[in-house]
C-alpha positions as CSV (number, residue, x, y, z in Angstrom):
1,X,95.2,103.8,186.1
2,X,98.8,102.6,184.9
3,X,99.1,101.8,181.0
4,X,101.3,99.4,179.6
5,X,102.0,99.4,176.0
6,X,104.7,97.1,174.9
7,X,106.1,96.9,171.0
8,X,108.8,95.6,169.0
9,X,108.4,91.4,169.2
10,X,108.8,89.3,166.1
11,X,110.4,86.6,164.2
12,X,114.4,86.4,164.3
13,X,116.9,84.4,163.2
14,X,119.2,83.0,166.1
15,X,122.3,85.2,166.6
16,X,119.9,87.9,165.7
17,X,118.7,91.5,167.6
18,X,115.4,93.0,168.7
19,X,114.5,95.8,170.9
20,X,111.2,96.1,172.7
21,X,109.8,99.1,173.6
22,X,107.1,99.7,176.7
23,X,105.4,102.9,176.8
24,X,104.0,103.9,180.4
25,X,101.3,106.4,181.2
26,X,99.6,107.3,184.1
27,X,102.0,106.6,186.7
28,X,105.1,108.7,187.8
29,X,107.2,106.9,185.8
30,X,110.6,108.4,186.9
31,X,110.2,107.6,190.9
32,X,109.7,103.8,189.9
33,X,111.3,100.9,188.8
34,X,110.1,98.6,185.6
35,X,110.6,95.1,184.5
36,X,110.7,92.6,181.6
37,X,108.7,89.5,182.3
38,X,108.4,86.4,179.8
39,X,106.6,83.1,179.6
40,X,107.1,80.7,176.9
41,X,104.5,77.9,176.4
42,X,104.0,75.3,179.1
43,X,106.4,77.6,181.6
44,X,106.2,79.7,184.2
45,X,106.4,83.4,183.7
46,X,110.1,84.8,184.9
47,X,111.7,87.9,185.4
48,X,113.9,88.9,182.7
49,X,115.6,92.3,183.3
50,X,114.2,95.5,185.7
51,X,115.5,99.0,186.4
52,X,115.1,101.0,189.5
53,X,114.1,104.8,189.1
54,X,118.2,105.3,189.7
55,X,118.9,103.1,186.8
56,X,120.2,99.7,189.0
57,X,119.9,96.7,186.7
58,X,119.1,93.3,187.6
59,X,118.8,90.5,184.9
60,X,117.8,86.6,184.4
61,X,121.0,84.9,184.6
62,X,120.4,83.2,181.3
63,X,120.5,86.7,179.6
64,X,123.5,88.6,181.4
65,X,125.5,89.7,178.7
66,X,122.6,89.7,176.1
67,X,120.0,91.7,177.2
68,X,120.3,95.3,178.3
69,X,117.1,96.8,179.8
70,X,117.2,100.5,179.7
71,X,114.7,103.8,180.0
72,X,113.9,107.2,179.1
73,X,112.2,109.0,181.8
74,X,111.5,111.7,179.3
75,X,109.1,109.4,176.8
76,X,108.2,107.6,180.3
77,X,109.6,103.9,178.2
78,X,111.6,101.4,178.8
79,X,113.1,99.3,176.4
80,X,114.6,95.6,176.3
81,X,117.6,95.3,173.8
82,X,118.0,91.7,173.3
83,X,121.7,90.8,171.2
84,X,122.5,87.3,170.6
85,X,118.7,86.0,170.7
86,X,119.0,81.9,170.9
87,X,115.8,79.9,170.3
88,X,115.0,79.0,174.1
89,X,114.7,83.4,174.4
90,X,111.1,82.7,172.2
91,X,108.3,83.3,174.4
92,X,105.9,86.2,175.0
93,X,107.3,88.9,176.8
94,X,105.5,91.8,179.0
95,X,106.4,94.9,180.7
96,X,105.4,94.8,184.1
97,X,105.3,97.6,187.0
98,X,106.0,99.5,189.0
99,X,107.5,98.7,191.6
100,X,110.5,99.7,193.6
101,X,112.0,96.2,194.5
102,X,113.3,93.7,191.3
103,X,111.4,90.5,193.3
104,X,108.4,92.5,193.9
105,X,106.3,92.2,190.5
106,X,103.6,95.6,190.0
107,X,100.5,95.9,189.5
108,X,100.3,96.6,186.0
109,X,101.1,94.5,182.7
110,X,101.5,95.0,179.0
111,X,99.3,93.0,176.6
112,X,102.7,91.4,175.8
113,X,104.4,90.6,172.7
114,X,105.4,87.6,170.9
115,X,109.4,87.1,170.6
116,X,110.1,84.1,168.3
117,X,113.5,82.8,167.6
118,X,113.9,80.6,164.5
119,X,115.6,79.8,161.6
């Protein structure tokens, strides 16, 4: 049984920087990839950022330049450093995995956590 324990959401001025955190446990974590999901209200859940186990990237076009999704196979997390957060980034956002494709969602999800951009 694959754990998902995201951490790190908030409230943030626009302009402003947060990093979210996903801890990962039962799994293999190294040998798969991981991804960022959010959904804000009355929208469909998207794919924001995901790693491969070799460290490939792929990212919401929205966010290129922004976001940098990133891991640590030896704390078995990956993290989501959002720079430059704008208002229309609020939503809820979840770690999601694994999987081995970026179109592919996993199995597993994160109880999520609220990202709010406001002034």
């Amino acid at each position: 049984q694959v754990q998902l324990v995201e951490s790190g959401g908030g409230l943030v001025q626009p302009g402003g920087s947060l990093r979210l955190s996903c801890a990962a446990s039962g799994s293999r974590f190294s040998i798969y990839g991981w991804g960022w999901y959010r959904q804000a209200p009355g929208k469909q859940r998207e794919l924001v950022a995901f790693i491969s186990s070799g460290g490939s990237t792929n990212y919401l076009n929205s966010v290129k330049g922004r976001f940098t999704i990133s891991r640590n196979n030896a704390k078995d997390t990956v993290y989501l450093q959002m720079n430059s957060l704008k208002p229309e980034d609020t939503a809820v956002y979840y770690c999601n995995g694994p999987s081995n494709l970026y179109y592919l969602e996993g199995g597993y999800w994160g109880q999520g956590t609220q990202v709010t951009v406001s002034s």
